[in-house]
N, C-alpha and C positions, 0 to 999 in steps of 0.2 A: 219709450223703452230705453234709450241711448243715454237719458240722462239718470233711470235709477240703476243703469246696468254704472257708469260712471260711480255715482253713488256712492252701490255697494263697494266699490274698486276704492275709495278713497276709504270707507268707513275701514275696509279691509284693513289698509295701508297702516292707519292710523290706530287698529289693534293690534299690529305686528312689531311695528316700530314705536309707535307711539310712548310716550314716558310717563301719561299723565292717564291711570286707572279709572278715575271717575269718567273724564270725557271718551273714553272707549265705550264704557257700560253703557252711558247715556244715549251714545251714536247706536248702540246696538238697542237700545232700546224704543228708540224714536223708530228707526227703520222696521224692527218687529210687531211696530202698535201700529207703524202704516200698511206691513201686509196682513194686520189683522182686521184692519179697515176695509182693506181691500178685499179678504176674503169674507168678512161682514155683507160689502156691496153684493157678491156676488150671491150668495147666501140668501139677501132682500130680494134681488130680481129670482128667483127661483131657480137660479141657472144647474144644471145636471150635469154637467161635462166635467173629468177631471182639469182642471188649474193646467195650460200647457205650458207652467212654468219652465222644464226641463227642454221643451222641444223637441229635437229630432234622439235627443241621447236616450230616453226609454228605449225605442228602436234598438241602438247600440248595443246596450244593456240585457236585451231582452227581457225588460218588465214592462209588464201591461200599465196602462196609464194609471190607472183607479190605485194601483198600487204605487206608484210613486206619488200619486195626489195626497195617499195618507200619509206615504213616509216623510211628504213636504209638512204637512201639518203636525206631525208629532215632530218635528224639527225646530218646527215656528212656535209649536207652542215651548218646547225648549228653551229657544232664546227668547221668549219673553219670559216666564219665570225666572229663570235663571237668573237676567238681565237687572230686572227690577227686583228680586229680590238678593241678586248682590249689594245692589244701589241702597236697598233702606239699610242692611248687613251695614255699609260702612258709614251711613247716616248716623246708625244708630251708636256704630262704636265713636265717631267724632263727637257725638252728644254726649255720650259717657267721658270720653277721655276729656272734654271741658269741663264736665261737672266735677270730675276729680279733681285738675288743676284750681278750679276753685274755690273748692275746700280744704285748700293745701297752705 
């Protein structure tokens, strides 16, 4: 837990500060295809329980778990669409903008 809480903390860093747009997307991509993994796994094993990704903060919050387990998941499915489909978005415009240069 120590080291994707890390992780998220550096992938954070480096969409804030970071200068370089593709390796943002990418990191956010990697990490969102791994908690789709992971919510996959849990999903295989039959598991019922909301995701206590949040912890003690539902409590805080006063939302029921079942209800933050979905607002995680339209979150995650968020940043992966988004993600990847920023990625191929600018895939696709570097493949255009060469093909112009080329014909120029």
């Amino acid at each position: 837990m120590l080291a994707v809480g890390v992780a998220e903390i550096v992938i954070a860093l480096v969409c804030f500060f970071g200068k370089r747009q593709t390796l943002a997307l990418g990191l956010v991509a990697w990490m969102s295809t791994n908690f789709v993994v992971y919510r996959l796994g849990l999903w295989w094993i039959n598991w019922k329980k909301p995701c206590s990704c949040l912890g003690n903060l539902t409590d805080s919050l006063h939302v029921s778990p079942q209800t933050a387990d979905n607002i995680m998941k339209v979150l995650l499915a968020y940043l992966l669409v988004g993600s990847y489909g920023l990625l191929f978005y600018q895939w696709r415009a570097n493949r255009l903008g060469q093909r112009q240069i080329i014909q120029a």
